[in-house]
VEXKOLRO-860648 format. One record per residue (C-alpha): x, y, z; residue in three letters; residue number from 1. Coordinates in Angstrom, 1 decimal. Example, Ala and Ser with C-alpha at 12.3 -4.5 7.8 and 13.67 -1.06 7.14 Angstrom:
# VEXKOLRO-860648
+--------+--------+--------+------+------+
!      x !      y !      z ! resn ! resi !
+--------+--------+--------+------+------+
!   12.3 !   -4.5 !    7.8 !  ALA !    1 !
!   13.7 !   -1.1 !    7.1 !  SER !    2 !
+--------+--------+--------+------+------+
//
This chain:
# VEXKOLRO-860648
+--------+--------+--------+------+------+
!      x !      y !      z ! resn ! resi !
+--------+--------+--------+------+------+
!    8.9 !   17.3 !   17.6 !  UNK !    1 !
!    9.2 !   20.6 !   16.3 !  UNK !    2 !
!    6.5 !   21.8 !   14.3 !  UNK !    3 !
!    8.0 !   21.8 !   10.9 !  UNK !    4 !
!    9.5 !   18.7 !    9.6 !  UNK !    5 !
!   11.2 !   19.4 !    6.5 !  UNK !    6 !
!   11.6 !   17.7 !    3.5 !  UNK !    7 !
!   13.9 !   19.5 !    1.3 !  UNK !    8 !
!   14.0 !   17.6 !   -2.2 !  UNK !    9 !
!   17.1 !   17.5 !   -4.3 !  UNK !   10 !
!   19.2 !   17.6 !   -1.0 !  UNK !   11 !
!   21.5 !   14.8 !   -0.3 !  UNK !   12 !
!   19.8 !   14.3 !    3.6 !  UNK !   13 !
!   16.4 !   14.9 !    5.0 !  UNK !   14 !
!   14.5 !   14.3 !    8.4 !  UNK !   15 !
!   12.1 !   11.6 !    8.5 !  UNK !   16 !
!   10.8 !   11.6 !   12.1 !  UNK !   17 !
!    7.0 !   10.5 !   12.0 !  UNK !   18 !
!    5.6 !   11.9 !   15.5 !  UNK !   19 !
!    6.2 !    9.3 !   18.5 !  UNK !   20 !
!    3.9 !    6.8 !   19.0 !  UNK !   21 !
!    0.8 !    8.6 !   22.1 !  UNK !   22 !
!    0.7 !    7.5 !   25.1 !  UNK !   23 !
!   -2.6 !    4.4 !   25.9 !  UNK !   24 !
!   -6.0 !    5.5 !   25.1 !  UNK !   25 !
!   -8.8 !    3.4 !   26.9 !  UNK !   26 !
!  -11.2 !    3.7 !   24.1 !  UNK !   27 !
!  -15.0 !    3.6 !   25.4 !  UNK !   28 !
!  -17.5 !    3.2 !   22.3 !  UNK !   29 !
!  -20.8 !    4.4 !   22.6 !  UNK !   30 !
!  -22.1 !    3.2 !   18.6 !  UNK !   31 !
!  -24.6 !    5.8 !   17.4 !  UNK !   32 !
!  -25.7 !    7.2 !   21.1 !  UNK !   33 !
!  -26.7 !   10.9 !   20.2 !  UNK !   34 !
!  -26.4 !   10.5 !   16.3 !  UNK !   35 !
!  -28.9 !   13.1 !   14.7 !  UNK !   36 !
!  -28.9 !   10.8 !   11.5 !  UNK !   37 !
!  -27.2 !    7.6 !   10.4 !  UNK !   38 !
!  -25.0 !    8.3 !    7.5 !  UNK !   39 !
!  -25.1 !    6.3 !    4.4 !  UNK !   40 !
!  -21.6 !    4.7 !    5.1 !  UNK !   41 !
!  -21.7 !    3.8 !    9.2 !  UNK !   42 !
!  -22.0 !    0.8 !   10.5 !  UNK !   43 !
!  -20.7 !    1.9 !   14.3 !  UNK !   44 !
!  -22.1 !   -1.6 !   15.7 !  UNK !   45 !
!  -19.9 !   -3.2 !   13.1 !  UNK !   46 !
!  -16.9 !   -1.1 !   13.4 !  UNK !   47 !
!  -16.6 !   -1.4 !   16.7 !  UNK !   48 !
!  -17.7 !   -4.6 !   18.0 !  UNK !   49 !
!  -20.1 !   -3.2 !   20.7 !  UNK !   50 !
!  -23.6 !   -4.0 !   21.0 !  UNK !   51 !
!  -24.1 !   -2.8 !   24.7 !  UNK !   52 !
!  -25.4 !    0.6 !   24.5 !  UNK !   53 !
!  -26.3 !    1.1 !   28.2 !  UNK !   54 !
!  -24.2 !    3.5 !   30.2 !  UNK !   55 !
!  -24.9 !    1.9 !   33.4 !  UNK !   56 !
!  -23.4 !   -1.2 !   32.0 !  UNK !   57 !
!  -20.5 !    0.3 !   29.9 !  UNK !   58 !
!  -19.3 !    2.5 !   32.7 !  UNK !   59 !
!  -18.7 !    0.0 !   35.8 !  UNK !   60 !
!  -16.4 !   -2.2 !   33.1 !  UNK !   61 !
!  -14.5 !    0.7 !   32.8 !  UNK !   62 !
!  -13.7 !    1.8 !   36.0 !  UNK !   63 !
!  -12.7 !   -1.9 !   36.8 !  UNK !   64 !
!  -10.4 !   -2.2 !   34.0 !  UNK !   65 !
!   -8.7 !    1.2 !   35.1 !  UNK !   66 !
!   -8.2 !   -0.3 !   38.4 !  UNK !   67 !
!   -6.5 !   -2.9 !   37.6 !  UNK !   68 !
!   -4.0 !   -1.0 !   35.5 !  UNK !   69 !
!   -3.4 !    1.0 !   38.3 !  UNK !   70 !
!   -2.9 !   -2.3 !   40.5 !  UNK !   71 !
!   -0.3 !   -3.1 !   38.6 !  UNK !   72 !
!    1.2 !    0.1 !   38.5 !  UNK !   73 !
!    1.0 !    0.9 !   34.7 !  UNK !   74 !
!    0.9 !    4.3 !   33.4 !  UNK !   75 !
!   -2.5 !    6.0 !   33.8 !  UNK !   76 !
!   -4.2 !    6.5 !   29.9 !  UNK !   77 !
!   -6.3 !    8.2 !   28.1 !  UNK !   78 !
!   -9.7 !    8.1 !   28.1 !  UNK !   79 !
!  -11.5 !    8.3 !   25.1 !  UNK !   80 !
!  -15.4 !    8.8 !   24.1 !  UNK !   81 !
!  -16.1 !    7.1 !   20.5 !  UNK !   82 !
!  -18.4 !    5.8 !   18.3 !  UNK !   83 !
!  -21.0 !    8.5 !   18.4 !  UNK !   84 !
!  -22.1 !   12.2 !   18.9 !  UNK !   85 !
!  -20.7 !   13.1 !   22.1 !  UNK !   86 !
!  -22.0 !   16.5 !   22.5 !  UNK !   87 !
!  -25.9 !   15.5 !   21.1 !  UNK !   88 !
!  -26.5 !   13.2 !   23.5 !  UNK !   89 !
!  -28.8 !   14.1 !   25.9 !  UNK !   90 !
!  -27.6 !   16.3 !   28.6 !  UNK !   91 !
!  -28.0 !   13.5 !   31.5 !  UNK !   92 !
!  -25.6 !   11.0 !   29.1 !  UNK !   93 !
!  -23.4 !   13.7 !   28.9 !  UNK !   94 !
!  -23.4 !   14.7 !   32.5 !  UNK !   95 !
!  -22.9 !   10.9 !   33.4 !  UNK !   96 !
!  -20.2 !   10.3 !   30.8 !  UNK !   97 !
!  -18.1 !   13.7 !   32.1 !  UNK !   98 !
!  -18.7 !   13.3 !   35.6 !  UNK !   99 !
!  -17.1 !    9.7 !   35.1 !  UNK !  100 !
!  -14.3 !   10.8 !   33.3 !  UNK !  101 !
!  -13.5 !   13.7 !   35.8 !  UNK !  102 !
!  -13.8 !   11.3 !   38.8 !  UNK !  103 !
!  -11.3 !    9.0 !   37.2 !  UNK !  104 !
!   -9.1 !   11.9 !   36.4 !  UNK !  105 !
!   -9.0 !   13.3 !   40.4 !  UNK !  106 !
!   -8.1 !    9.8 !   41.1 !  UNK !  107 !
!   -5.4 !    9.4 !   39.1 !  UNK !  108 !
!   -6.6 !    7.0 !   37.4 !  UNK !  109 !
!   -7.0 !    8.4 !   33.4 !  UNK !  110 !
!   -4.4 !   11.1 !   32.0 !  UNK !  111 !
!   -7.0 !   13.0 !   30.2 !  UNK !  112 !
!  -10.1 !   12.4 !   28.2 !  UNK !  113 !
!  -11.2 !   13.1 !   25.1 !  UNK !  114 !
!  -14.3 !   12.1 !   22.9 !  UNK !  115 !
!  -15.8 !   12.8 !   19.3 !  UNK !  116 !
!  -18.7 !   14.3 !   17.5 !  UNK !  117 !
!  -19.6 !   16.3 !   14.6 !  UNK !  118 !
!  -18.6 !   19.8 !   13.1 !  UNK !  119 !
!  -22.8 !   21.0 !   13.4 !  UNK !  120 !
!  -23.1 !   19.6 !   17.1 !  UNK !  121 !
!  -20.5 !   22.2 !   18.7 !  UNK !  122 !
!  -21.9 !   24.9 !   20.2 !  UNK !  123 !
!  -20.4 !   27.3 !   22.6 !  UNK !  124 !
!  -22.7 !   25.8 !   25.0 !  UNK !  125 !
!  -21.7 !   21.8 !   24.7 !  UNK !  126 !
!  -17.8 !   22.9 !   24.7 !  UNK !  127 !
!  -18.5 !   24.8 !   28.1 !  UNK !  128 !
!  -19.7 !   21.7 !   29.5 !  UNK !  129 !
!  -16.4 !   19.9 !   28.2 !  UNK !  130 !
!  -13.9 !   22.0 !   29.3 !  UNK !  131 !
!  -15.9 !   22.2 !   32.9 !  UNK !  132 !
!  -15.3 !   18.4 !   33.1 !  UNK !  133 !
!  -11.5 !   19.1 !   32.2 !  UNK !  134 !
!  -11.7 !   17.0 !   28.2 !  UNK !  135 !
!   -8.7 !   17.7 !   26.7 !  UNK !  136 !
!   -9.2 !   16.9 !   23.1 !  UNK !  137 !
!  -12.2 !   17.0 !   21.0 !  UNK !  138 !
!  -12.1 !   14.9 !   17.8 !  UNK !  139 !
!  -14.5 !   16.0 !   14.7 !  UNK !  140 !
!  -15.8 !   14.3 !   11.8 !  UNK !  141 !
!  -15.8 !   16.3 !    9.4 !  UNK !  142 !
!  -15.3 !   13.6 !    6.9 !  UNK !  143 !
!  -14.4 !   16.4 !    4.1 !  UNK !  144 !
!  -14.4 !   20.1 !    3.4 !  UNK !  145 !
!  -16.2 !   19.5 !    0.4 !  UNK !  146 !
!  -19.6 !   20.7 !   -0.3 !  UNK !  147 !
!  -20.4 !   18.4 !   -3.1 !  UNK !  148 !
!  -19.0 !   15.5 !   -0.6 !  UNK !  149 !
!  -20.6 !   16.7 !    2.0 !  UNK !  150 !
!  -23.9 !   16.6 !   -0.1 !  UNK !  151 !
!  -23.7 !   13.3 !   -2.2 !  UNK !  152 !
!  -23.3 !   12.0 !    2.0 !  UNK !  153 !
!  -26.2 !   13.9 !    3.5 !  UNK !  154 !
!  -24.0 !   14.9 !    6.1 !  UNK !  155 !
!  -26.3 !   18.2 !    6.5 !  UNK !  156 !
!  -23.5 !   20.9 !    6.6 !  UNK !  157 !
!  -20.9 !   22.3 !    4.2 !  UNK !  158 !
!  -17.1 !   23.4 !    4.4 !  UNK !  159 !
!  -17.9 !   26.7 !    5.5 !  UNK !  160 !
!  -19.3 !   25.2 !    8.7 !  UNK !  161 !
!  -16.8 !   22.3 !    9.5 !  UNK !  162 !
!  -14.3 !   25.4 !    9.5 !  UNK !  163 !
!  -16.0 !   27.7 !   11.8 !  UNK !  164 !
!  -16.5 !   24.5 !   14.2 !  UNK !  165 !
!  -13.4 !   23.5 !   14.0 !  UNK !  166 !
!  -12.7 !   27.7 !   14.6 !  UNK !  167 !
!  -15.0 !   27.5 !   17.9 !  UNK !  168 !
!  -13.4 !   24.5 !   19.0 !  UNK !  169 !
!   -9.6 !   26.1 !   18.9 !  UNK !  170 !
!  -10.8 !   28.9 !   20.0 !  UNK !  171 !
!  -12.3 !   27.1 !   23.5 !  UNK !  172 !
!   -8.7 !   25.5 !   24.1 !  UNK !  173 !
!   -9.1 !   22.5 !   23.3 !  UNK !  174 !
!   -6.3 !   20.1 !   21.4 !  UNK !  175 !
!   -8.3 !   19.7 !   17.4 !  UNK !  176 !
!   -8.4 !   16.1 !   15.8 !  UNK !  177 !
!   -9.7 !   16.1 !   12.2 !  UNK !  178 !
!  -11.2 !   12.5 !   10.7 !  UNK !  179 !
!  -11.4 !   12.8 !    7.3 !  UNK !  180 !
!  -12.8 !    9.9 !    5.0 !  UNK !  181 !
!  -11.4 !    9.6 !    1.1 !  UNK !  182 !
!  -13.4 !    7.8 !   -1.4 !  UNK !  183 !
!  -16.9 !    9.1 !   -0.2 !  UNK !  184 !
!  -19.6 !    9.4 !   -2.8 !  UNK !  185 !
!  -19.2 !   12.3 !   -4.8 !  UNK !  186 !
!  -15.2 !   12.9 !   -4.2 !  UNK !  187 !
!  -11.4 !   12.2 !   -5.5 !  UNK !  188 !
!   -8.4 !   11.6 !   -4.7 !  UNK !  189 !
!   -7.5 !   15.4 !   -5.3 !  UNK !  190 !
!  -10.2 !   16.6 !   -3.0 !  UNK !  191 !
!   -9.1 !   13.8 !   -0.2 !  UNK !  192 !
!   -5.3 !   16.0 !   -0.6 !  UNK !  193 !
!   -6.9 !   19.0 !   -0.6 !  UNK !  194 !
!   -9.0 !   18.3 !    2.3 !  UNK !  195 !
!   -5.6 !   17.5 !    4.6 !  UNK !  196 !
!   -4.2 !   20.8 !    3.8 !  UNK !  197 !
!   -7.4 !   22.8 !    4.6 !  UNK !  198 !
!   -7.4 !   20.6 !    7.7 !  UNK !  199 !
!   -3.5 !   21.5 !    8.4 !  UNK !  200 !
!   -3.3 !   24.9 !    7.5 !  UNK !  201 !
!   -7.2 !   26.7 !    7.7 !  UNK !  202 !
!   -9.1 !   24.5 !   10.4 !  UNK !  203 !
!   -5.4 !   24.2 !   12.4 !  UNK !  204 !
!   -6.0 !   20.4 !   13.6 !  UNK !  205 !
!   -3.0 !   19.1 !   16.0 !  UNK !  206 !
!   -3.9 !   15.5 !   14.2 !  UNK !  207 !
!   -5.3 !   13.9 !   11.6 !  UNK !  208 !
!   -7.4 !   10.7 !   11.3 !  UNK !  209 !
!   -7.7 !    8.7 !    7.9 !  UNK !  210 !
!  -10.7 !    6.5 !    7.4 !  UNK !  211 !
!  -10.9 !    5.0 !    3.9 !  UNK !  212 !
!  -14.8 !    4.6 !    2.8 !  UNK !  213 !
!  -15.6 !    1.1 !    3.0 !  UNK !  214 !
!  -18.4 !   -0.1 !    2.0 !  UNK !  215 !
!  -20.6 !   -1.9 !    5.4 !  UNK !  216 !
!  -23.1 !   -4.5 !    5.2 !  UNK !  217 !
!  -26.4 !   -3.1 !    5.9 !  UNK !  218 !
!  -25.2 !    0.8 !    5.2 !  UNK !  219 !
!  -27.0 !    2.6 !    2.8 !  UNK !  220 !
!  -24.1 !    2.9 !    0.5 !  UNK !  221 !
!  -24.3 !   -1.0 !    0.2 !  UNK !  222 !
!  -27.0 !   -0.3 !   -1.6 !  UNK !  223 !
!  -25.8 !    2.5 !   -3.6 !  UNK !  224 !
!  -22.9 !    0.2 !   -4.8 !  UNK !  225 !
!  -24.7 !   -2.5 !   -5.0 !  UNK !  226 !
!  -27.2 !   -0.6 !   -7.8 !  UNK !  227 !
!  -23.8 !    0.4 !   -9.5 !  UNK !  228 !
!  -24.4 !    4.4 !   -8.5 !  UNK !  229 !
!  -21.1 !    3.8 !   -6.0 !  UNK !  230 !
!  -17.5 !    2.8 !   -6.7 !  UNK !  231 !
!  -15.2 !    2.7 !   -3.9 !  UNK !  232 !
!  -11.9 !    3.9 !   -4.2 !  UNK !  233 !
!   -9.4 !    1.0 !   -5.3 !  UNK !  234 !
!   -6.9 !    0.3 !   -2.9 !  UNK !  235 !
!   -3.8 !    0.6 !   -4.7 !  UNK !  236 !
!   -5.0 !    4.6 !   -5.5 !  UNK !  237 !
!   -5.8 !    4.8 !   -2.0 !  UNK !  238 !
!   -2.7 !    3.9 !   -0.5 !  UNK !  239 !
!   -1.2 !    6.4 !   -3.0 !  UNK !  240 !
!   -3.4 !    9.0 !   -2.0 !  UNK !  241 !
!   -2.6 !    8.4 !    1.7 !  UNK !  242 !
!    0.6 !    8.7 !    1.1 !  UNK !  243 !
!    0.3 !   12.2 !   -0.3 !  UNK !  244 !
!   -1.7 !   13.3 !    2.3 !  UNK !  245 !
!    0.7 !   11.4 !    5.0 !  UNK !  246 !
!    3.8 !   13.1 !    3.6 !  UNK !  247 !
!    1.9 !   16.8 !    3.8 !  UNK !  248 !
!    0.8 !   16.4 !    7.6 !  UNK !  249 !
!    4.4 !   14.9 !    8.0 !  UNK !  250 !
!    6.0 !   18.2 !    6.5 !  UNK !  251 !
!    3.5 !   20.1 !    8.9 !  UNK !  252 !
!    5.0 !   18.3 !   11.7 !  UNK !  253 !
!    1.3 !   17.2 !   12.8 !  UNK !  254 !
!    0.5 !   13.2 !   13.4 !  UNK !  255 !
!   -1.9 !   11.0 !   12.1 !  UNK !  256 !
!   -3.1 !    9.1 !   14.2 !  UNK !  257 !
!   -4.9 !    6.3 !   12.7 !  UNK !  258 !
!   -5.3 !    5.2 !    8.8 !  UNK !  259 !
!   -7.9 !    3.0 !    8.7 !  UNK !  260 !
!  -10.9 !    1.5 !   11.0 !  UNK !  261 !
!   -9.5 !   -0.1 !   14.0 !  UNK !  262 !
!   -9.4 !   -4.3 !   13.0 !  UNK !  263 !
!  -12.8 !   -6.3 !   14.6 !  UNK !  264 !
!  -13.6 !   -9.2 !   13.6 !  UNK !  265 !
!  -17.3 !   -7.8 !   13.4 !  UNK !  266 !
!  -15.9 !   -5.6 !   10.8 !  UNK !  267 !
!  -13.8 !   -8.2 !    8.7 !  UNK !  268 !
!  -17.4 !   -9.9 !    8.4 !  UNK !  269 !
!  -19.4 !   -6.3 !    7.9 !  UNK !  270 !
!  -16.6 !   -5.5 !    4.9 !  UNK !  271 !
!  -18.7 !   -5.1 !    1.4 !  UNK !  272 !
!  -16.3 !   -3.6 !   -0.6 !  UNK !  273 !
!  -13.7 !   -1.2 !   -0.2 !  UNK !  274 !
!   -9.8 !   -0.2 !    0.4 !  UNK !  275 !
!   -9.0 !   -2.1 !    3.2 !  UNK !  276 !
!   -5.8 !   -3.9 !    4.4 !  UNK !  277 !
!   -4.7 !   -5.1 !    7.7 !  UNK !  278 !
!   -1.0 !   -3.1 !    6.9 !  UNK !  279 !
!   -2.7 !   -0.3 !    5.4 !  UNK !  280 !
!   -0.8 !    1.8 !    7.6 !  UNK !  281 !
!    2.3 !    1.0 !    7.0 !  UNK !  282 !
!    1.6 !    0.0 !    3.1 !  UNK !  283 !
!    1.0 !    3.7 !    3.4 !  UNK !  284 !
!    4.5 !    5.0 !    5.8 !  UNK !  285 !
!    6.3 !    2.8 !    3.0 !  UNK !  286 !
!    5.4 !    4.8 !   -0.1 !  UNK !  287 !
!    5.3 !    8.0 !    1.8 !  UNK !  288 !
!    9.2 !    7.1 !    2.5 !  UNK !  289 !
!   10.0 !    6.0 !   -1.2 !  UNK !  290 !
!    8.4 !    9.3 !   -2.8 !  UNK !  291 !
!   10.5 !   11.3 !   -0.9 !  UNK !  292 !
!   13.6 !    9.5 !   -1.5 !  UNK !  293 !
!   12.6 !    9.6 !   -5.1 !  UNK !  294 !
!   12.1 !   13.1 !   -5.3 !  UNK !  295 !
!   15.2 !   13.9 !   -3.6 !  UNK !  296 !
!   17.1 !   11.9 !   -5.9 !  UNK !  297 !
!   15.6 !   14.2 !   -8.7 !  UNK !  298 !
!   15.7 !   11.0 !  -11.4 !  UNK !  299 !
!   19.3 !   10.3 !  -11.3 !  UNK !  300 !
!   20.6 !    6.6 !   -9.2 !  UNK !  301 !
!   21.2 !    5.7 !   -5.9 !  UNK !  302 !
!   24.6 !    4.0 !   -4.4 !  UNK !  303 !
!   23.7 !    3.5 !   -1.0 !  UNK !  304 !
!   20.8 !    4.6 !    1.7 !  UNK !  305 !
!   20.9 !    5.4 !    5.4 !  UNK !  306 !
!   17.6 !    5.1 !    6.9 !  UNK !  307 !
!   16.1 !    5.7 !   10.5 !  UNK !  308 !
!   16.2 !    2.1 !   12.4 !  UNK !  309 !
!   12.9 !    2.9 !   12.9 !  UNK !  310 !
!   11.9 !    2.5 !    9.3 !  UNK !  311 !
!   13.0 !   -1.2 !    8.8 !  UNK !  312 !
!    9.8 !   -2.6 !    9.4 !  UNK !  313 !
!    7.8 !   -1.0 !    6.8 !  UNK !  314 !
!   11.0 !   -0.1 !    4.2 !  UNK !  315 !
!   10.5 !   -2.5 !    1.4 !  UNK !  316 !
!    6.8 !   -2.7 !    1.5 !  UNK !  317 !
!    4.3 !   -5.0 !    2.8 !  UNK !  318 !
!    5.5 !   -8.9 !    1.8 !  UNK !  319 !
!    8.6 !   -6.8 !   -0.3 !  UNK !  320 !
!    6.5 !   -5.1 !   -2.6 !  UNK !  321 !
!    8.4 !   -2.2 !   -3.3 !  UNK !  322 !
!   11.4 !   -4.0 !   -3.7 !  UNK !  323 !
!   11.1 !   -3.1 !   -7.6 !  UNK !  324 !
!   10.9 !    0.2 !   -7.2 !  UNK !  325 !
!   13.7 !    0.9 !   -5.0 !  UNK !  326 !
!   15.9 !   -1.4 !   -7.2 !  UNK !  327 !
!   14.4 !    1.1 !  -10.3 !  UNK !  328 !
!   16.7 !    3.8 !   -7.7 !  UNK !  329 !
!   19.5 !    1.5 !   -7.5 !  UNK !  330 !
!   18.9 !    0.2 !   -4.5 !  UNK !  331 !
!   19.6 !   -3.7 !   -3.1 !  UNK !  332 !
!   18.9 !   -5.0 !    0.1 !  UNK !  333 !
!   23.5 !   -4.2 !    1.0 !  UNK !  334 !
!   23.1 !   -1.0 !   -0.4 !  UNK !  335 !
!   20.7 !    0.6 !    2.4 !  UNK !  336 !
!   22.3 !    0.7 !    5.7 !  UNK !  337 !
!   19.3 !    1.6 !    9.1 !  UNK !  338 !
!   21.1 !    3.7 !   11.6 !  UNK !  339 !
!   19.7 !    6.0 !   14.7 !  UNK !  340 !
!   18.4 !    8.8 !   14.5 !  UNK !  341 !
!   16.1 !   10.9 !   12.1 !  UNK !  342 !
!   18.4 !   11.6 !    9.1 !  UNK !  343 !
!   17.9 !    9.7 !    5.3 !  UNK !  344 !
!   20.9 !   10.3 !    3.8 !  UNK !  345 !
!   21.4 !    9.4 !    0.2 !  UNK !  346 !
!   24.5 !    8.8 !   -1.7 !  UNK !  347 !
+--------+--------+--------+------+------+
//
């Protein structure tokens, strides 16, 4: 897709062409191996269903499961390090986890590999020993760019140094992901926005992750909320908010490639309070597609709609809910018409 995907408003066509769906990622989560400190909001036991820490466990399932893919001749994935703080885990970890990836790699049997870790935990040093083992990707979680987010969370760096990792990291070769989390202690929805476009523009990420603070059983900010010194951020302001920042990495032609914690049914149970939805991602595609259309129409009404065939699953909303709003346009179910290609065309 080309880098710039342009929306221009007031025009009587745009392109809508959200980036193509990645090829499979074999996620392997390793829940708070190398974490320096817990943070107030993770629960990684809860988000991700794992309890078996033990490499020497985890591993062998791996390789088996990559096996049999390749038995029956399906496309080789990518491999992918979660849950903790890749590059802090001791060097031996590390060692075992690269040295596991690389073999898989010469064998044909993983794509590429990436894994996460934090913005204070990449030195010069650590992303030697990636590259080395040929990772591809390296995912940060910054969480935000700002320092008095950053602070309220204890996350024990500022903006200033989520940038110059996110520099170093660039700078190494590697592909940059960015997670960023809005609603966390201490933030709004205009520093969530402003976060995505320091992210797109100033750290250069080549995609974006969205995870919504939830509040987790047994997290510190359970507490917090609990003692009324927390409010999460409701869920119809963060799907709007989403959308904004959806619609600005659209425009910069960069993908997001996840809104929301991956479902578990550990996590359904772990869920406190919080934004969360089972559609949230396309609750969120939805509005991004409406605002535009809205904006292009510049206030004045709608005849008829062509659409991308692509969009007709998440056009009117989840369960039809923004079948109001694009009637407020003019618009009834005959009047939009979903065609190939990337063109909306409004008349």
């Amino acid at each position: 897709m080309d880098k710039a995907n342009d929306i221009q408003h007031g025009a009587n066509a745009f392109r809508w062409a959200p980036p193509k769906r990645r090829s499979a990622v074999v996620p392997v989560f390793l829940p708070f191996h190398g974490c320096p400190t817990r943070c107030l909001f993770c629960a990684q036991h809860s988000q991700t269903g794992v309890k078996d820490v033990s490499l020497k466990n985890i591993l062998p399932k791996f390789k088996m499961l990559l096996e049999e893919r390749a038995a029956k001749h399906e496309d080789a994935p990518e491999l992918a390090f979660y849950g903790g703080t890749f590059t802090a885990m001791p060097i031996g970890e590390q060692k075992l986890c690269l040295d596991f990836a690389a073999g898989l790699k010469e064998r044909g049997l993983v794509s590429s590999f990436r894994c996460s870790t934090r913005p204070d935990c990449v030195d010069r040093a650590a992303l030697a020993r990636l590259k080395a083992a040929g990772c591809a990707t390296l995912e940060l979680g910054v969480q935000s760019f700002d320092d008095v987010a950053l602070r309220a969370c204890r996350r024990g760096y500022g903006g200033r140094e989520a940038l110059a990792a996110c520099a170093r990291v660039k700078e190494a070769g590697f592909a940059l992901g960015v997670q960023l989390l809005p609603g966390l202690p201490g933030s709004s929805p205009e520093d969530f926005v402003n976060d995505v476009q320091i992210a797109l523009s100033a750290a250069g990420a080549d995609m974006l992750r969205f995870y919504p603070c939830l509040v987790l059983r047994g997290t510190e900010l359970e507490a917090a909320w609990r003692d009324g010194k927390y409010m999460p951020m409701p869920l119809d302001i963060c799907l709007e908010t989403l959308a904004d920042g959806w619609l600005k990495a659209l425009k910069a032609g960069v993908p997001v490639i996840r809104m929301g914690l991956a479902p578990e049914k550990s996590l359904e149970a772990a869920i406190a309070a919080g934004p969360h939805h089972p559609a949230l991602g396309t609750r969120v595609m939805a509005r991004a597609l409406y605002r535009a259309v809205e904006s292009a129409a510049r206030g004045g009404k709608l005849r008829s709609l062509q659409v991308p065939q692509n969009c007709r699953g998440y056009f009117w909303g989840h369960r039809g809910e923004l079948r109001p709003a694009w009637a407020a346009l003019g618009l009834t179910p005959d009047a939009v018409n979903f065609v190939q290609g990337e063109t909306v065309s409004l008349c």
